[in-house]
C-alpha positions in Angstrom: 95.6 111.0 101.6 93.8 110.6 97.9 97.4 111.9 96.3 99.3 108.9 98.7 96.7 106.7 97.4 97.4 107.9 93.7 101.0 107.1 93.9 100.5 104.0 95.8 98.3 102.7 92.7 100.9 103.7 90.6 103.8 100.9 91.9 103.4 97.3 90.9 103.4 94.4 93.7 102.2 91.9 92.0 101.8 89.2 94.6 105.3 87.8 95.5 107.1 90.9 94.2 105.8 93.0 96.8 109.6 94.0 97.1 109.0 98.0 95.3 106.0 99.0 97.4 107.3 97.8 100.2 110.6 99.7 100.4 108.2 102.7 99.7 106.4 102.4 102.6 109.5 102.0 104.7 110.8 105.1 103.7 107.0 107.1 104.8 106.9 105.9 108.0 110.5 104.6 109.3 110.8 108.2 111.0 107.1 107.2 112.7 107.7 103.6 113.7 110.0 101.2 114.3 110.4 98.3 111.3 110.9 95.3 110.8 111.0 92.8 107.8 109.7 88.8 108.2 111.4 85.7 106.3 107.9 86.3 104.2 108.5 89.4 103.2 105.8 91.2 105.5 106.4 94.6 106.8 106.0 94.6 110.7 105.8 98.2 112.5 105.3 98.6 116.0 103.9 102.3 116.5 104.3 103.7 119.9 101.2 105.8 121.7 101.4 108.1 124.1 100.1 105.1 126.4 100.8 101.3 126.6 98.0 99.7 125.1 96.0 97.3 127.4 95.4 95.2 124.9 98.0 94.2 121.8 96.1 95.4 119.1 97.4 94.3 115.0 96.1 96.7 112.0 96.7 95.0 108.8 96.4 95.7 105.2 97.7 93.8 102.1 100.9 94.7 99.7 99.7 92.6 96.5 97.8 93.3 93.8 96.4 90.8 91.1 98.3 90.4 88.0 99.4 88.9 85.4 102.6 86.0 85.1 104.6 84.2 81.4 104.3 81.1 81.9 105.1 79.9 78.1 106.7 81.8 74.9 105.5 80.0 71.6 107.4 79.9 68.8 106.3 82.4 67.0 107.6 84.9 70.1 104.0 85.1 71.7 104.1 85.3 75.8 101.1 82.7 77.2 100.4 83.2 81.1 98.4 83.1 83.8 96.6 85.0 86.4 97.8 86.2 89.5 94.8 86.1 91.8 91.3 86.5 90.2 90.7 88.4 87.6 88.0 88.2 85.0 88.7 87.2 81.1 86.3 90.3 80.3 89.0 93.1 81.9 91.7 91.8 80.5 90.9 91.6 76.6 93.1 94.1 74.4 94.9 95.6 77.6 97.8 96.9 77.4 100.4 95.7 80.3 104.2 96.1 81.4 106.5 93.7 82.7 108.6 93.7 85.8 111.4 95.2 83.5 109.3 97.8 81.5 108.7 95.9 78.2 105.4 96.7 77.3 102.9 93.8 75.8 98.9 93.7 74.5 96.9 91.0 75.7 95.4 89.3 72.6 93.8 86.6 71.3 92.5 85.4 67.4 91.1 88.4 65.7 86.9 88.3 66.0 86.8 87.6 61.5 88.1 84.6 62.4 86.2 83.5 65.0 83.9 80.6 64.3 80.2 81.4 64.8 80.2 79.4 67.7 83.3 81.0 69.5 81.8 84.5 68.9 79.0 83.5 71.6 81.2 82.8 74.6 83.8 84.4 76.4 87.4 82.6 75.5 89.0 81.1 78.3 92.2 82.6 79.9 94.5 79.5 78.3 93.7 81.2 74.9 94.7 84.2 75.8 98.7 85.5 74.8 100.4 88.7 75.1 102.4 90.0 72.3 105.4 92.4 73.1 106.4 92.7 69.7 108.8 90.2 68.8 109.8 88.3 66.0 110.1 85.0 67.6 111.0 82.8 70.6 114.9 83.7 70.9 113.3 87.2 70.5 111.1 86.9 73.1 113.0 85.3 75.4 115.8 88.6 75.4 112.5 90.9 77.0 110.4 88.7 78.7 111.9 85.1 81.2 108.9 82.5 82.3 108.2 83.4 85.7 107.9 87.7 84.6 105.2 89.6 86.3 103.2 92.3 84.9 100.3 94.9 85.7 98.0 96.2 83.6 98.6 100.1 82.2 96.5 102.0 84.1 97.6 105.4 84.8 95.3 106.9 88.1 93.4 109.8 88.0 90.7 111.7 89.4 86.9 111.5 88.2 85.4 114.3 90.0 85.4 113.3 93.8 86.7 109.9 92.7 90.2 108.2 91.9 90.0 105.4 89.1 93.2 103.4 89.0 94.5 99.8 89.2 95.1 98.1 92.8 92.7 100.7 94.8 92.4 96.6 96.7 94.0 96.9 98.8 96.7 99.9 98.3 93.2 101.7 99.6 94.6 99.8 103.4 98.2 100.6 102.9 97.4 104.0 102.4 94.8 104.4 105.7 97.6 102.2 107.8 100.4 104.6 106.5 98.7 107.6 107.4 97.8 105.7 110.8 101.3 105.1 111.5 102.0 109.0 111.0 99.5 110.5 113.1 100.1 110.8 117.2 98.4 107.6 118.7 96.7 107.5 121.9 98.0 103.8 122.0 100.9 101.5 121.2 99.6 99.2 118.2 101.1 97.3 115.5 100.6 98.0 112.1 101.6 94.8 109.4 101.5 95.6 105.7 101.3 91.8 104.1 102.1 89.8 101.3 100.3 87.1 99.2 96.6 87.6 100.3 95.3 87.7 96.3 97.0 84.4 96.5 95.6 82.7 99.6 96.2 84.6 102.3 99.6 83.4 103.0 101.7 86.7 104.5 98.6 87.6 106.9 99.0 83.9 108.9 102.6 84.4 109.6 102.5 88.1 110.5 99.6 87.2 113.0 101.7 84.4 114.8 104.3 86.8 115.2 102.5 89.8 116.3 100.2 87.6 118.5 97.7 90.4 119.0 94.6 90.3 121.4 92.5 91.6 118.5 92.9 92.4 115.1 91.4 95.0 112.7 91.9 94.4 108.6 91.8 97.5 106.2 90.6 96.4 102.9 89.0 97.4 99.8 85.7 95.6 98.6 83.5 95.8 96.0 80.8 98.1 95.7 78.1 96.7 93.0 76.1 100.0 93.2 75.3 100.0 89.0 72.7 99.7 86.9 71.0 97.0 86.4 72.2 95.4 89.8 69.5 93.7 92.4 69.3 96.3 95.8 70.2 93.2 97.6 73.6 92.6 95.6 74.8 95.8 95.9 76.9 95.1 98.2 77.9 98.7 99.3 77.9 102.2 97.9 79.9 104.5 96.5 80.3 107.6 98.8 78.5 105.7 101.7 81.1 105.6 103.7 83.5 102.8 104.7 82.2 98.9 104.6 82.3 96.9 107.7 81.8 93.3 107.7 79.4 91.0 109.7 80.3 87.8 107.3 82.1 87.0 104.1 83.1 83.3 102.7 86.2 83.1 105.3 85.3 84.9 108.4 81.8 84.8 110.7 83.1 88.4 112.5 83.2 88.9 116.2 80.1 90.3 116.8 80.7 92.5 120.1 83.4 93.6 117.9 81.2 94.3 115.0 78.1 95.8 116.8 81.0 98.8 118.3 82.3 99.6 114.9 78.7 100.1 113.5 78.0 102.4 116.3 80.8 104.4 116.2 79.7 108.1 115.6 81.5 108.1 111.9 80.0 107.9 108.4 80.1 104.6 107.7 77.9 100.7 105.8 77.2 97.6 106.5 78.2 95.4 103.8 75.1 93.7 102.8 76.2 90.8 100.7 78.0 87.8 102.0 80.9 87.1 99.5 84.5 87.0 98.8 86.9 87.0 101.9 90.2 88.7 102.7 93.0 88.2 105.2 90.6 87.8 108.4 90.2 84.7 107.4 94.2 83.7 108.5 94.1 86.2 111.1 91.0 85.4 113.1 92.2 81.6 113.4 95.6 82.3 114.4 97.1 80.7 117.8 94.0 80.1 120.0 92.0 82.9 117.8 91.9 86.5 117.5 88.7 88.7 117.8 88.8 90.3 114.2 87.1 93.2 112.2 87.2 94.5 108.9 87.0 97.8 107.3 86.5 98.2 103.9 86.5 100.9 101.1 84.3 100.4 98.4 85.3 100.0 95.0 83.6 99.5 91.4 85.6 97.5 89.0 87.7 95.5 91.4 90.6 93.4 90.3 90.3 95.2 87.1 92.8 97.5 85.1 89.7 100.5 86.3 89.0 100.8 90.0 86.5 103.3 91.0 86.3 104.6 94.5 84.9 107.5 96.2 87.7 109.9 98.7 85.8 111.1 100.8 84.9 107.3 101.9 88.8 106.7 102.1 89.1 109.8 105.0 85.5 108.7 106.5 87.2 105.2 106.4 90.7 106.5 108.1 88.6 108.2 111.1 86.5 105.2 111.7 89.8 102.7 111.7 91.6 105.4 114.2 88.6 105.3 116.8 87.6 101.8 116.8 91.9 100.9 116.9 92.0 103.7 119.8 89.2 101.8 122.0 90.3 98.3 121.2 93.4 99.2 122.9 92.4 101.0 125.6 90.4 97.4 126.3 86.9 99.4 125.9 85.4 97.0 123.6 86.9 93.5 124.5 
């Protein structure tokens, strides 16, 4: 699964050009489920077990990734932009990145000689940010790069030890534990939803819920693990090579506890994630129709939303055989 991972790392879905990634993961497991695409853009599978589930269960993880968008080109040829989702002004100074259409770009801002000495103590704000691609001017610019472009940061993935640093381990770290899901026998019918837009407000994950309408739900996820030096025990979060990351709270979701209290007893290596922060798509999902009993299962990752995720593989296969029991039992209706 950590060479799928790799190569899913490797494909750019920004959020609303989730198109690429998609179509990959159509081609792995159309043989393995049957698929269907919404008016969204979500990826709907229904995988059929060797018995109809009891109860409709939905697994879901996010297509998009955080990136980059022109939103301006100056005069002088220069693209301005803004985020995609969250990232930090600290990851993205002197990156390299590459549009939709391969033109590569730097993003830059006023050299640090001429930097007042006031401007040298704080961190310049996105809005003064730019990204040059080289050209000469506007009319230049304007033949590689159109307002409205998308582009990732140039991040080639590769293996530290027991350990994969790339760009969008959140969530391709889900896609890649739902895809092998999707290929393994299953005990139980359940539906698997790969989703767009959740860096963006959770928009693909509402609509795929209301057509699914599943009894329970269970979100695969990546979160950050704050295991460094220097960090409070009590902000950690989770750990790197502790095993997956379930969920009791975060700033969208108060999780079903019964549902909760059996993940953390299943007989896999697994954490609780000990800091109450961030959110992901459970927050759409649990509130759907009259509301849906939800869980999440995370894999822990330094460096999120960052051109340099860190995670550990042996937490993404501890992570995929905690997810298979605890979707096995919630359709066999042994937990709800």
């Amino acid at each position: 699964m950590k060479n799928l991972l790799k190569t899913l790392c490797d494909i750019p879905a920004v959020s609303g050009r989730e198109d690429k990634l998609r179509e990959f993961i159509i081609n792995e497991v159309k043989d393995f489920a049957e698929c269907t695409v919404d008016p969204s853009g979500n990826l709907i599978c229904f995988k059929k077990g060797k018995n109809r589930a009891v109860k409709k269960v939905m697994v879901d993880a996010h297509l998009d990734e955080v990136g980059i968008i022109a939103s301006f080109i100056t005069a002088d040829g220069f693209i301005k932009f803004q985020t995609v989702g969250g990232i930090d002004t600290a990851v993205m100074l002197g990156r390299r990145v590459v549009f939709e259409n391969g033109v590569l770009g730097v993003v830059s801002l006023k050299p640090v000689h001429m930097l007042s000495a006031d401007e040298k103590k704080v961190m310049p704000k996105t809005d003064s940010l730019y990204i040059d691609i080289g050209a000469k001017n506007k009319e230049e610019a304007e033949e590689m790069v159109s307002v409205g472009a998308t582009a990732v940061f140039c991040s080639a993935p590769q293996f530290l030890g027991e350990n994969l640093l790339a760009r969008a381990i959140d969530d391709r770290a889900g896609v890649a534990c739902l895809i092998k899901l999707l290929k393994s026998e299953a005990e139980y019918d359940f539906y698997a939803t790969f989703t767009v837009g959740e860096e963006i407000g959770l928009r693909g994950a509402k609509t795929a819920a209301y057509t699914v309408s599943p009894d329970a739900a269970v979100i695969l996820e990546a979160t950050t693990a704050a295991d460094l030096y220097g960090v409070d025990a009590d902000k950690k979060v989770c750990v790197l090579g502790g095993g997956p990351a379930i969920s009791f709270m975060d700033r969208s979701t108060l999780y079903n506890k019964k549902l909760f209290d059996f993940a953390n007893a299943l007989p896999v290596k697994h954490q609780v994630k000990e800091y109450v922060s961030g959110g992901n798509n459970a927050g759409a999902v649990h509130l759907s129709k009259g509301g849906v009993p939800t869980i999440t299962v995370s894999l822990p990752c330094r460096y999120i939303h960052s051109p340099s995720c860190l995670a550990n593989m042996y937490d993404l296969e501890d992570m995929y055989k905690l997810s298979a029991q605890l979707i096995t039992s919630l359709c066999g209706g042994k937990v709800l």
